[in-house]
N, CA, C and O of each residue as an XYZ file, in Angstrom:
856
protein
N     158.130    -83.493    106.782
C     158.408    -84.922    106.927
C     159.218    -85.178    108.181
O     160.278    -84.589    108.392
N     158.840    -85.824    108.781
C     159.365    -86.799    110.452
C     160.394    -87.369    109.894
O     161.303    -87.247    110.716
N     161.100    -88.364    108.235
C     161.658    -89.165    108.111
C     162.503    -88.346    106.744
O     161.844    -87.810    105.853
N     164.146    -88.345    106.736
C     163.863    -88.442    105.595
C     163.617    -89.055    103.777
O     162.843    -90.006    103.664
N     164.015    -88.715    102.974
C     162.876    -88.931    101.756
C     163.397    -90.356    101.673
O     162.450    -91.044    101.291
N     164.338    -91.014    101.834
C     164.871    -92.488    101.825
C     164.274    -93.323    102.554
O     163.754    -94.360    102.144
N     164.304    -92.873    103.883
C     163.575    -93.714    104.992
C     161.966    -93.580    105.352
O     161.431    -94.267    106.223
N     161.208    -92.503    104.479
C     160.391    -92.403    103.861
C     159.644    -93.714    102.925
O     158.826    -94.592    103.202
N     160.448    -93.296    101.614
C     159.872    -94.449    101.203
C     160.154    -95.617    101.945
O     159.164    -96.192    102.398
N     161.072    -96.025    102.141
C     161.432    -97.536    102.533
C     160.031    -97.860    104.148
O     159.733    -98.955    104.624
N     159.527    -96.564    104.546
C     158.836    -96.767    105.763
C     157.343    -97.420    104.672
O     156.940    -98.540    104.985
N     156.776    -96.859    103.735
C     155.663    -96.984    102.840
C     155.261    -98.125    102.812
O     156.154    -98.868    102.404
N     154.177    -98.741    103.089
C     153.478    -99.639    103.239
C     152.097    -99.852    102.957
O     151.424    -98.878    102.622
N     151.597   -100.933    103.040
C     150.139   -101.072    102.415
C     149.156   -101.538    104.239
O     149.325   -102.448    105.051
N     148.351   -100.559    104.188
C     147.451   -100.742    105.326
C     146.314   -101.375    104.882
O     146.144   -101.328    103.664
N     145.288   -102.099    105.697
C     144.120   -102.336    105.267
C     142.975   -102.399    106.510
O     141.763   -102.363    106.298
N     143.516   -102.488    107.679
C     143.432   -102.486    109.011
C     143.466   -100.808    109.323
O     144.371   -100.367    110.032
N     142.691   -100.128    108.898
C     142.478    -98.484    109.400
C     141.476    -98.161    109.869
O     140.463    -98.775    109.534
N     141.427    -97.540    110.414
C     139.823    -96.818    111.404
C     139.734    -95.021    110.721
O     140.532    -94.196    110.276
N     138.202    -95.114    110.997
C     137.829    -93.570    111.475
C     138.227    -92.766    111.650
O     137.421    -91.848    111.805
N     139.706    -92.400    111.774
C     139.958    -91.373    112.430
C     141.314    -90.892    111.892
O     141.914    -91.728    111.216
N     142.053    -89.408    112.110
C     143.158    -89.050    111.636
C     144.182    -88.833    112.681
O     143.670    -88.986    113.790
N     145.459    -88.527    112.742
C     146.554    -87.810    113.944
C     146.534    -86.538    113.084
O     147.113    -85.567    113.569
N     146.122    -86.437    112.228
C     146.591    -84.970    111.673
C     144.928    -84.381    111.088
O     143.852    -84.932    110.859
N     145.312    -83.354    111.036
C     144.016    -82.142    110.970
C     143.642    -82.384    109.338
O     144.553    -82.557    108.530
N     142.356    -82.381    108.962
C     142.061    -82.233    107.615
C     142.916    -80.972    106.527
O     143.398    -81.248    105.428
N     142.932    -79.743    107.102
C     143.798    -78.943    106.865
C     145.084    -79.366    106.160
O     145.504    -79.158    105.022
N     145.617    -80.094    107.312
C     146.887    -80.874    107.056
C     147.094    -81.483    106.204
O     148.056    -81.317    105.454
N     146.063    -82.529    106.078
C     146.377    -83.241    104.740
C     145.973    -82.697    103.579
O     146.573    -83.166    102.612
N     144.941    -81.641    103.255
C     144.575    -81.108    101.993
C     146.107    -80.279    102.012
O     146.536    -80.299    100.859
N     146.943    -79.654    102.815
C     148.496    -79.337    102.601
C     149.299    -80.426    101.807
O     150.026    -79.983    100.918
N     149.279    -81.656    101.975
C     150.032    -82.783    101.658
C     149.588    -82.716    100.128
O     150.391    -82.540     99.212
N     148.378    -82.859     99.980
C     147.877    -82.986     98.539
C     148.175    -81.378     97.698
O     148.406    -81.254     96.496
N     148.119    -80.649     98.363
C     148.488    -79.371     97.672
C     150.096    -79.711     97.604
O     150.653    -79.465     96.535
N     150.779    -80.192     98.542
C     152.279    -79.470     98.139
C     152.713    -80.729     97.096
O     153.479    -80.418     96.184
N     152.292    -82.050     97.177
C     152.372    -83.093     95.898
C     151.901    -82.385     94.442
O     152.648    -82.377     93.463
N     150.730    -81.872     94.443
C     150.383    -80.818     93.094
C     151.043    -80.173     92.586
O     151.140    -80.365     91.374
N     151.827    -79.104     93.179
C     152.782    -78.334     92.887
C     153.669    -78.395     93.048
O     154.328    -77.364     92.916
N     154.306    -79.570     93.428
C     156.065    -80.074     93.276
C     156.002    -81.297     92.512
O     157.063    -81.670     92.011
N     155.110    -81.897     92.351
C     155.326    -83.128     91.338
C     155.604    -82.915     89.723
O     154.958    -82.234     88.927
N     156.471    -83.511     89.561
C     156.735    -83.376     87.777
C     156.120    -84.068     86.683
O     155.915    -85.282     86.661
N     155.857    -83.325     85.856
C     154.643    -83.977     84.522
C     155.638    -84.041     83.513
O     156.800    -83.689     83.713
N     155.195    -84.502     82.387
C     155.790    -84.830     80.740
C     155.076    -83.619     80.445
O     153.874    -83.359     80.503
N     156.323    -82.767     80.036
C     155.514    -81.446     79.462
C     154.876    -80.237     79.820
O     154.470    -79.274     79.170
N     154.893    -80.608     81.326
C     154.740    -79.532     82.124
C     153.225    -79.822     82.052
O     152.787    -78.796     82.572
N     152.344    -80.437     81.794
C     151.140    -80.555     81.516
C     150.581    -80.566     82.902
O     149.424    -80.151     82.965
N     151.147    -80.958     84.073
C     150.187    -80.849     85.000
C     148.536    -81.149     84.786
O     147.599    -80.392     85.035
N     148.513    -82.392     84.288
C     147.351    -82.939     84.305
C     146.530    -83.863     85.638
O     145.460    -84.416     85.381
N     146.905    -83.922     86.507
C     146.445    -84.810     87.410
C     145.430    -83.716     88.035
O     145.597    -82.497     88.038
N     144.290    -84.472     88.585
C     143.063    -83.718     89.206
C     143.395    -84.523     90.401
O     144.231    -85.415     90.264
N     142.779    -84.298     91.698
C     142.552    -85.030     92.652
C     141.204    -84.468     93.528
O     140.830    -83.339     93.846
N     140.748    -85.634     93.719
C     139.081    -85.158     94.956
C     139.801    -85.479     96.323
O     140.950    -85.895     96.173
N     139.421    -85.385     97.449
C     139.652    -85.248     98.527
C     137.878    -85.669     99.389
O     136.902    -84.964     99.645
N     138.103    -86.746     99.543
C     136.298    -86.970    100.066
C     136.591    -87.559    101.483
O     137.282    -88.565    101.640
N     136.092    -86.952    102.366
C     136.063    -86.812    103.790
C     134.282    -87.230    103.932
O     133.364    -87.151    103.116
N     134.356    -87.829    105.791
C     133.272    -87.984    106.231
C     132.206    -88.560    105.413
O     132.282    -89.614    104.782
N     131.393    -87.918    105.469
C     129.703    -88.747    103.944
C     129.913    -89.012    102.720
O     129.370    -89.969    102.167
N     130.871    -88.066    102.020
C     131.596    -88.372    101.413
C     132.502    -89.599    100.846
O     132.491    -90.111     99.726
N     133.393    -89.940    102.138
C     134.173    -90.858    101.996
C     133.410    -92.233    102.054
O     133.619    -93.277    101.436
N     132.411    -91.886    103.041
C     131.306    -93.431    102.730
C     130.614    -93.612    102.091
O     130.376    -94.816    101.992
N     129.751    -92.677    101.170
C     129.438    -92.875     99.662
C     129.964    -93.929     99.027
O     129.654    -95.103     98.824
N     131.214    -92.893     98.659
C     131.930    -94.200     97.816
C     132.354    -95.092     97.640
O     132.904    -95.356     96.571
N     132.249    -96.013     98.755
C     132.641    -97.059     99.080
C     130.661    -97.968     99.102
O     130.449    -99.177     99.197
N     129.708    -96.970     98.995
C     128.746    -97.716     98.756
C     128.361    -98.032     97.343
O     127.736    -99.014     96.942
N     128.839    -97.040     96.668
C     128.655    -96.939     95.373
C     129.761    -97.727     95.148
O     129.788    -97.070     94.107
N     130.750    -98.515     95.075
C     131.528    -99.320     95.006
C     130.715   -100.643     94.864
O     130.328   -101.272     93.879
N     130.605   -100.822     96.125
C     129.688   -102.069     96.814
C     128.542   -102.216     95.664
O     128.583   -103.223     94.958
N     127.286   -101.019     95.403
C     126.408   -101.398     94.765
C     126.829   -101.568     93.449
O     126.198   -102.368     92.758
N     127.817   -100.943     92.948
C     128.126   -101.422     91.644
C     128.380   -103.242     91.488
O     127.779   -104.129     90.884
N     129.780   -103.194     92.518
C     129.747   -104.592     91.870
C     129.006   -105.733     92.727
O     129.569   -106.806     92.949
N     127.910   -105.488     93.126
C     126.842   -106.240     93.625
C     126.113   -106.674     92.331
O     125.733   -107.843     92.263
N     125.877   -105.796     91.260
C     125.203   -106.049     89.936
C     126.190   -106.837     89.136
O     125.768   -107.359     88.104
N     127.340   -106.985     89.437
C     128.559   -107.870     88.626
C     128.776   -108.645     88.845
O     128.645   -109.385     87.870
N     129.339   -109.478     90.234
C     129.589   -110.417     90.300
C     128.501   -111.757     91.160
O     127.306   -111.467     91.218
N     128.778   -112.651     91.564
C     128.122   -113.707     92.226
C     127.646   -113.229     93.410
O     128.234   -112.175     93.651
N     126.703   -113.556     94.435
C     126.446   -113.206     95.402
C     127.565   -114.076     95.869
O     128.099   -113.471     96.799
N     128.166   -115.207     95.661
C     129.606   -115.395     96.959
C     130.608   -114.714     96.860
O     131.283   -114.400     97.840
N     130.957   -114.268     95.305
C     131.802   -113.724     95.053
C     131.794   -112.159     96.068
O     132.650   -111.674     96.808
N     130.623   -111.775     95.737
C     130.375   -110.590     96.497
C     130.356   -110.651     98.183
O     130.345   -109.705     98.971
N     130.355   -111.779     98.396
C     130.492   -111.631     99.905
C     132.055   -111.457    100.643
O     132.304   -111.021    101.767
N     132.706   -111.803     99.921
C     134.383   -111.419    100.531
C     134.268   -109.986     99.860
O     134.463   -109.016    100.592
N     134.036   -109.827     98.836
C     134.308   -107.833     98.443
C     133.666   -107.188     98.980
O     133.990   -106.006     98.867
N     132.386   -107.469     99.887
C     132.047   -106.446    100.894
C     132.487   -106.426    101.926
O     132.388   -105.470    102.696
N     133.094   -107.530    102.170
C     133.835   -107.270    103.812
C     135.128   -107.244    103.603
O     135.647   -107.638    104.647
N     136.093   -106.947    102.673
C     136.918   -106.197    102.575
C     136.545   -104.914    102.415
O     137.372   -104.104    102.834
N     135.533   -104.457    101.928
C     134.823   -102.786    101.453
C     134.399   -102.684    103.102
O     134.938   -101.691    103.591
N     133.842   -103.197    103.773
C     132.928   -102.819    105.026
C     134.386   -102.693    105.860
O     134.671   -101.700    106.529
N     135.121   -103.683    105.732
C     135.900   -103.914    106.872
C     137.080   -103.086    106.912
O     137.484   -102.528    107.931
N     137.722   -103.010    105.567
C     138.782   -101.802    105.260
C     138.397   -100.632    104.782
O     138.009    -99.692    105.475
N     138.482   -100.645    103.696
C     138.224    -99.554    102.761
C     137.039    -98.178    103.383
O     137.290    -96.973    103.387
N     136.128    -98.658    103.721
C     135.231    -97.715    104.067
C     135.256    -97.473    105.331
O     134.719    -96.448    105.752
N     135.955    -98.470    106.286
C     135.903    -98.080    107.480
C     137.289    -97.042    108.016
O     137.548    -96.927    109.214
N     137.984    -96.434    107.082
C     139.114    -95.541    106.931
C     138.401    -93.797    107.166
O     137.209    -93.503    107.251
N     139.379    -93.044    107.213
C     139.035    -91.456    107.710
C     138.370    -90.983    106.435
O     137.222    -90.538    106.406
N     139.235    -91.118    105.288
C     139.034    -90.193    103.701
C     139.361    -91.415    102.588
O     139.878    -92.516    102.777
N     138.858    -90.792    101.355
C     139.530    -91.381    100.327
C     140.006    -90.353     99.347
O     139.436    -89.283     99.131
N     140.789    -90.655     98.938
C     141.629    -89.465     97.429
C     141.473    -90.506     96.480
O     141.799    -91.693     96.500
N     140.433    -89.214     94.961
C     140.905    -90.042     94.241
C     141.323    -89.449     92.792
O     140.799    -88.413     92.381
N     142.117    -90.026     92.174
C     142.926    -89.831     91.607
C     142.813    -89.820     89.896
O     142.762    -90.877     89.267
N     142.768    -87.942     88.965
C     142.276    -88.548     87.727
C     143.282    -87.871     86.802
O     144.064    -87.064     87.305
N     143.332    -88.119     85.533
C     144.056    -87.159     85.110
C     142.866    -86.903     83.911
O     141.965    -87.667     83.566
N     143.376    -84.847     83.152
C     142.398    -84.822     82.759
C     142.973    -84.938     81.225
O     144.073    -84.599     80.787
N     141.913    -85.503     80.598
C     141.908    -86.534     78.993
C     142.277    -85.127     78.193
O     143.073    -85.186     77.256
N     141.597    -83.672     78.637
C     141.295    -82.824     77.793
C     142.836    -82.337     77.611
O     143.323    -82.166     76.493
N     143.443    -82.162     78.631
C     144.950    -81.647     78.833
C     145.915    -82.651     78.092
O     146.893    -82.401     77.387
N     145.394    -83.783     78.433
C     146.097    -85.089     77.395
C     145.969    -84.608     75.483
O     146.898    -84.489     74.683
N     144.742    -84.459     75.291
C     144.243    -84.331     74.100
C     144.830    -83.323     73.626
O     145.425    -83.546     72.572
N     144.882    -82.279     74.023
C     145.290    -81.033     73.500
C     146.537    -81.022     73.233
O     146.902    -80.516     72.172
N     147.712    -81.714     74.359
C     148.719    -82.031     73.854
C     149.171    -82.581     72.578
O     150.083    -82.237     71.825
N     148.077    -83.775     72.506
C     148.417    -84.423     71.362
C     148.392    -83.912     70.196
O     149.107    -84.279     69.264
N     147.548    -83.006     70.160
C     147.092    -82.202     69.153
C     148.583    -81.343     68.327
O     149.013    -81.279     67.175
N     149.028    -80.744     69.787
C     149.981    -79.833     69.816
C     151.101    -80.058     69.141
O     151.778    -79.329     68.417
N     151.277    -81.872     69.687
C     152.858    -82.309     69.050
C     152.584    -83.742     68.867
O     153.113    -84.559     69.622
N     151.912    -84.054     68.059
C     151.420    -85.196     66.427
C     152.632    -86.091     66.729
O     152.364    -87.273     66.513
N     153.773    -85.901     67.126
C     154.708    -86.783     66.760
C     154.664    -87.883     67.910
O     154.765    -89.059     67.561
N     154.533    -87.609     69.118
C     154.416    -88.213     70.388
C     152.688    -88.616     70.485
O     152.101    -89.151     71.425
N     152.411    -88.382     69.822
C     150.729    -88.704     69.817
C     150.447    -89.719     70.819
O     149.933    -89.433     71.900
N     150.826    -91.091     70.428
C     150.562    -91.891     71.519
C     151.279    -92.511     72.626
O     151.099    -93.682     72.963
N     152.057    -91.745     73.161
C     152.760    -91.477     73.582
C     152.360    -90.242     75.129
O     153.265    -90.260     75.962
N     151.368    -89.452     75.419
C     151.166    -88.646     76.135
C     150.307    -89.389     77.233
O     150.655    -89.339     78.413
N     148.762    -90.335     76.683
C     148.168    -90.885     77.859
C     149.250    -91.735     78.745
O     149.309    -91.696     79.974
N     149.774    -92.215     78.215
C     151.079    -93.669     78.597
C     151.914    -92.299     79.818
O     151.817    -92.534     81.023
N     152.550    -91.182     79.439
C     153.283    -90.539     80.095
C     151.795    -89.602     81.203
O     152.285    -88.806     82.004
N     150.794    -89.650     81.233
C     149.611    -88.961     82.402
C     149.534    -90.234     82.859
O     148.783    -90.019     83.810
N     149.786    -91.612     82.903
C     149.701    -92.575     83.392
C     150.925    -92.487     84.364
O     150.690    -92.892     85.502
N     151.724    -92.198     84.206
C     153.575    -91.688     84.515
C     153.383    -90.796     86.187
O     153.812    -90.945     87.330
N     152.383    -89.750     85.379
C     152.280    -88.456     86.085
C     151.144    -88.651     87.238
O     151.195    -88.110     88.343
N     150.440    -89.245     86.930
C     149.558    -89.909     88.186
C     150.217    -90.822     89.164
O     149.921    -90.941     90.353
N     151.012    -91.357     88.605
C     151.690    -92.760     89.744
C     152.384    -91.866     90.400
O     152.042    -91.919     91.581
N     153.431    -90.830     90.174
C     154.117    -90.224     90.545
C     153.289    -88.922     92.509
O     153.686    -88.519     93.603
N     151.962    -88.904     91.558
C     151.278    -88.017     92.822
C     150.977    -89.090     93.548
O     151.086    -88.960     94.767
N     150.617    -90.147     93.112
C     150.155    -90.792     94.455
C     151.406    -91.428     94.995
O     151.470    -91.222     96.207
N     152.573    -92.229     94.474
C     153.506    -92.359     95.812
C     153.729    -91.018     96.147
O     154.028    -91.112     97.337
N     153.772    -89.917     95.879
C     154.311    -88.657     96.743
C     153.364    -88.695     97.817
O     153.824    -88.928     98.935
N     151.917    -88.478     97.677
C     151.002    -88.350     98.442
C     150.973    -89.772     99.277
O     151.073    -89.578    100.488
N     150.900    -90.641     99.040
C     150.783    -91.984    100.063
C     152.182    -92.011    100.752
O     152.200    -92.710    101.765
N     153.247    -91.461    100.458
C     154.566    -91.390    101.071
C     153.882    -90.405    102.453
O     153.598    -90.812    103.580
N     153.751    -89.003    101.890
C     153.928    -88.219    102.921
C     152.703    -88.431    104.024
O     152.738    -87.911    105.139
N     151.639    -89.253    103.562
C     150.229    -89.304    104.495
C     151.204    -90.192    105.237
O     151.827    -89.722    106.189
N     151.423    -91.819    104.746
C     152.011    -92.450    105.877
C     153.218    -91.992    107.009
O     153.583    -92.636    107.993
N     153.796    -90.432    106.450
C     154.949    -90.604    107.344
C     154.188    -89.661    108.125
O     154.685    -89.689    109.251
N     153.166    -88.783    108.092
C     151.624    -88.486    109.442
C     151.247    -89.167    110.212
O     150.642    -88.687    111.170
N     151.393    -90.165    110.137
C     150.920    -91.269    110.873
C     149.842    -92.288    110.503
O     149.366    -93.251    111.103
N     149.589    -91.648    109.109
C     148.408    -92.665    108.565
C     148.762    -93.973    107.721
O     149.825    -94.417    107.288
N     147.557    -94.369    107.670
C     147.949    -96.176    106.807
C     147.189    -95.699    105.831
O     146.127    -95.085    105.943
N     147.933    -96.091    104.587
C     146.979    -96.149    103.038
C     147.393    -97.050    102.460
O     148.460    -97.662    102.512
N     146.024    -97.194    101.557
C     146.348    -98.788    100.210
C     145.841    -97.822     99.081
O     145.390    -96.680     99.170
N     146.068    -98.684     97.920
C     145.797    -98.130     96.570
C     144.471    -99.020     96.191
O     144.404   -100.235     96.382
N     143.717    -98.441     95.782
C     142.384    -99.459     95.180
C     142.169    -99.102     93.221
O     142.706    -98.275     92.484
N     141.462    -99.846     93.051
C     141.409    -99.868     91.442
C     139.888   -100.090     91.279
O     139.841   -101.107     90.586
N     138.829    -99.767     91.490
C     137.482    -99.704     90.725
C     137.225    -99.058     89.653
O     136.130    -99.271     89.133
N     137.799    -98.460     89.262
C     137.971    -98.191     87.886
C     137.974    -98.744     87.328
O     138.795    -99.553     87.762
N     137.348    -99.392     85.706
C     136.441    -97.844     85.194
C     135.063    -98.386     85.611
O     134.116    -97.873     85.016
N     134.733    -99.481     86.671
C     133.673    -99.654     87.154
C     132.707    -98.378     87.528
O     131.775    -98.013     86.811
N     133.003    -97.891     88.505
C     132.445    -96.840     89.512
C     131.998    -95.531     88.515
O     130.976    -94.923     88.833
N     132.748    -95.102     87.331
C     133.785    -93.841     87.091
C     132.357    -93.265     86.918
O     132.042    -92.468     87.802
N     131.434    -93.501     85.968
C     130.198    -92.853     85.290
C     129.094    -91.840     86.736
O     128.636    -90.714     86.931
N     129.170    -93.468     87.536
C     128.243    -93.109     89.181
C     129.666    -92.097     90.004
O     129.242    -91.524     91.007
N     130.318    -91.980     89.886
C     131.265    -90.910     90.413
C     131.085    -89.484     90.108
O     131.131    -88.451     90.776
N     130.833    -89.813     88.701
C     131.136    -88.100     87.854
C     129.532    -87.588     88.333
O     129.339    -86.372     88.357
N     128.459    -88.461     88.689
C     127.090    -87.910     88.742
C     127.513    -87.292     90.028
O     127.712    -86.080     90.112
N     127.649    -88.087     91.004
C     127.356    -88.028     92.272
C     128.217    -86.536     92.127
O     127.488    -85.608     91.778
N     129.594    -86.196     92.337
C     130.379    -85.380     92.576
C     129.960    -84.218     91.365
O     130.550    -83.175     91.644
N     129.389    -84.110     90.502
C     129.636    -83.362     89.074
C     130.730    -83.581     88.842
O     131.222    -82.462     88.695
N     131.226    -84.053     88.749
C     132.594    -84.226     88.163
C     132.660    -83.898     86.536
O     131.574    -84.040     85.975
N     133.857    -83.448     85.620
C     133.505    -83.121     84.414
C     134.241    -84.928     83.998
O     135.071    -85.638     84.567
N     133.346    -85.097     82.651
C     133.577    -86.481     82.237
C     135.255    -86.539     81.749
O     135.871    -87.599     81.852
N     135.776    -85.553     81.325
C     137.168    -85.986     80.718
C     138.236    -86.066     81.263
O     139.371    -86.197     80.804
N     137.506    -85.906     83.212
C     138.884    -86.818     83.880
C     139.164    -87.583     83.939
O     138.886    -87.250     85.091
N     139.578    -88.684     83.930
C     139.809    -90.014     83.965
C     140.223    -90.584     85.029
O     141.369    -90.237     85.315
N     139.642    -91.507     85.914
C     139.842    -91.887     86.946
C     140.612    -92.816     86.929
O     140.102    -93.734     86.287
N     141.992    -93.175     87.455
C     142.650    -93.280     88.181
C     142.962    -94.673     88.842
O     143.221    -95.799     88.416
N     142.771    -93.879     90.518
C     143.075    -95.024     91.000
C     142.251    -94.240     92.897
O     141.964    -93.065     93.128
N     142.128    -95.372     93.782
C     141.467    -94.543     94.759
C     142.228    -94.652     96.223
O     142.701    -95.783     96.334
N     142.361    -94.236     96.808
C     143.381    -94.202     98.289
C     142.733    -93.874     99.726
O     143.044    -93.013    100.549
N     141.935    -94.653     99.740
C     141.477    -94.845    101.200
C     142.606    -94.719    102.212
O     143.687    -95.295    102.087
N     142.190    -93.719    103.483
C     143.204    -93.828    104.108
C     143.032    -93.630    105.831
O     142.057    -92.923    106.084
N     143.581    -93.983    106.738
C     142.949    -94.038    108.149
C     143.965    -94.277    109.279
O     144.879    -94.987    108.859
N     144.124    -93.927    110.578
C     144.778    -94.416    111.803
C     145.213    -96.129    111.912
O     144.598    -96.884    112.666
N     146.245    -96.546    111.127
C     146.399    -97.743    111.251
C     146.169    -98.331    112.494
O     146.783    -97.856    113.449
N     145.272    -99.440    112.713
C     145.412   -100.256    113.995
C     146.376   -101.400    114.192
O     146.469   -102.056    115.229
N     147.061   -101.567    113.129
C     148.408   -102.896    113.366
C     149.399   -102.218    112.297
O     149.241   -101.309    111.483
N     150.771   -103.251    112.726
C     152.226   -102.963    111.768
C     151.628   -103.116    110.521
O     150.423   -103.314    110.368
N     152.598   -103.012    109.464
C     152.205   -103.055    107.718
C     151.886   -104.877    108.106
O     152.260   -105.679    108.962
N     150.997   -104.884    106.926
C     150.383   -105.934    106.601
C     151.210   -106.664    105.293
O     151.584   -107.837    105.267
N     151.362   -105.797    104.378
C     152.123   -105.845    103.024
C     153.525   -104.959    102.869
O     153.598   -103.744    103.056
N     154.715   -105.910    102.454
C     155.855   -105.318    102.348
C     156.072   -105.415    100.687
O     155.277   -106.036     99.981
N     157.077   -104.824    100.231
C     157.258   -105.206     98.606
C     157.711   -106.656     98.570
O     158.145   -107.046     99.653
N     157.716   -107.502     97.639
C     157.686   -108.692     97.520
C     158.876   -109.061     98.387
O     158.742   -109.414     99.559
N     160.024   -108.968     97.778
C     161.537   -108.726     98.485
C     162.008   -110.264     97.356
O     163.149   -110.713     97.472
N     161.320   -110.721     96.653
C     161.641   -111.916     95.880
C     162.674   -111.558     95.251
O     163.590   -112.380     95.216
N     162.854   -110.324     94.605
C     163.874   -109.725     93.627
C     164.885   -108.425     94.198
O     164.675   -107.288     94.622
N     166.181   -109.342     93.932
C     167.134   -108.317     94.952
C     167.540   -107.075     93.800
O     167.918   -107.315     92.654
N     167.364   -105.676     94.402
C     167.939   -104.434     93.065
C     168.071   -104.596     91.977
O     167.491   -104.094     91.014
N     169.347   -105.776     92.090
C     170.305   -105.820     90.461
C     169.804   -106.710     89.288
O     170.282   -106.847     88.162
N     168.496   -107.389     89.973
C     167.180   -107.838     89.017
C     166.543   -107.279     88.254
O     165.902   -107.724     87.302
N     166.707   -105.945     88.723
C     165.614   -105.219     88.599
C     166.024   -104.055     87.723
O     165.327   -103.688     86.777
N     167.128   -103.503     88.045
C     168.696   -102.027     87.697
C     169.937   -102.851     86.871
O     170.770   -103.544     87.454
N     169.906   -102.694     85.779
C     171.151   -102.490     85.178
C     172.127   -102.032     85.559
O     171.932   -101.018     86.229
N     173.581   -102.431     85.397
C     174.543   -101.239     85.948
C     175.843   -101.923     85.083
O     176.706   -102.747     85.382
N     175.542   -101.187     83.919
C     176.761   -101.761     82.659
C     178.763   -101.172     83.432
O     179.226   -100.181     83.997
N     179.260   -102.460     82.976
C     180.509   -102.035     83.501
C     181.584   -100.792     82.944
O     182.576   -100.223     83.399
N     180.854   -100.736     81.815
C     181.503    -99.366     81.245
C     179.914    -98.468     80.509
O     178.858    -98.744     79.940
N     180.935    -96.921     81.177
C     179.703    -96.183     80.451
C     179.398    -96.077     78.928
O     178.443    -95.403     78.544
N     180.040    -96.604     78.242
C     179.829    -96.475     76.650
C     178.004    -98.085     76.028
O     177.387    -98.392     75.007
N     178.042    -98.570     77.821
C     177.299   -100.251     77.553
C     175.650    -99.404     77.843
O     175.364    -98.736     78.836
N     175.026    -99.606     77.010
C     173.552    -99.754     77.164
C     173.004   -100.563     78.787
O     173.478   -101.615     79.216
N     172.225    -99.971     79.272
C     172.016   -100.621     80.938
C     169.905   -100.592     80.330
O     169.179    -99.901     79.614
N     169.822   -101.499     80.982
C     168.551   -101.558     80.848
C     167.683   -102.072     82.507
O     168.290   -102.766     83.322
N     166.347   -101.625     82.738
C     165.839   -101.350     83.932
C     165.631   -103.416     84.501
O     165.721   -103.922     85.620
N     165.396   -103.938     83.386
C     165.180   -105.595     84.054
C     165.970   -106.331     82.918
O     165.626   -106.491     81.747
N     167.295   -106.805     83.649
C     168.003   -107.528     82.698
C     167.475   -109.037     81.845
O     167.899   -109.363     80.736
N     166.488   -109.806     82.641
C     166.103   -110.292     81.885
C     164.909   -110.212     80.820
O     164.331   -111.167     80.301
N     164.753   -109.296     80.682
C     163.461   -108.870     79.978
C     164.427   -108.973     78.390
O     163.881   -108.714     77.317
């Protein structure tokens, strides 16, 4: 990391404006995604998160199979702004990662310890968010721009064909990513200052809770 892990995140941003191309070596980034794998922390040690890595023909596939999916879903006007956000961002980026965790590793858990039963997908939901800010942290501080996409569970069925993929991963979420051509586009809201958000009871014996007005 160029930054560190503070000024890191706080650098993290949402691109949508990316091109073709990388500053860093494919190598490189399948490193980024390897060292997020094996330093990220799970509920249970379960290490359930899968990740694809789709480069080049690959990476434009899926963004057609995107497109043709929800070409069969929505309006043809409707569909005309979601392809040129798909044409214009999303597919016109270097790679996409995408992101699953697997159901079977979920399941088995549950199996294991009945008491937390429902309770384990909710925490691989935990364990996925967790790889991708690690991974969208460390791509952007490379020099790349990434956004988070959600076609899911649209795509998921035409995914598992195309790739073989085994069915009991569960897809996720998807991370197109590319040589930003402008500053961040999207900052966090900034509507809500910390202590909106963080508890911080005046004595330690006081219950603190994460959104005080909730």
């Amino acid at each position: 990391m160029t930054r560190d892990f503070k000024e890191a995140l706080r650098h993290r941003r949402t691109y949508y404006h990316i091109t073709d191309s990388s500053p860093i070596s494919d190598e490189q980034i399948k490193e980024i995604i390897d060292f997020a794998v094996m330093n990220v922390p799970s509920a249970f040690n379960s290490q359930s998160t899968r990740i694809v890595l789709l480069l080049g023909k690959n990476h434009k596939k899926l963004w057609e199979i995107t497109k043709e999916t929800l070409k069969r879903l929505v309006s043809a006007e409707v569909f005309k702004g979601t392809e040129a956000k798909i044409d214009g961002s999303l597919a016109a980026g270097y790679g996409t990662i995408l992101f699953f965790e697997d159901k079977a590793v979920v399941e088995q858990l549950q199996d294991s310890f009945p008491t937390y039963y429902d309770k384990f997908p909710v925490w691989a939901q935990q364990t996925s968010a967790m790889h991708q800010l690690a991974i969208w942290t460390m791509l952007e501080d490379a020099g790349l721009g990434v956004s988070l996409q959600h076609y899911n569970p649209l795509i998921d069925e035409t995914v598992y064909a195309e790739w073989k993929l085994d069915p009991k991963w569960e897809l996720v979420a998807q991370m197109p990513f590319g040589t930003p051509t402008e500053a961040e586009l999207f900052l966090h809201d900034g509507t809500h200052p910390p202590e909106d958000n963080i508890g911080f009871p005046a004595k330690r014996e006081q219950a603190w809770r994460r959104h005080p007005s909730a």
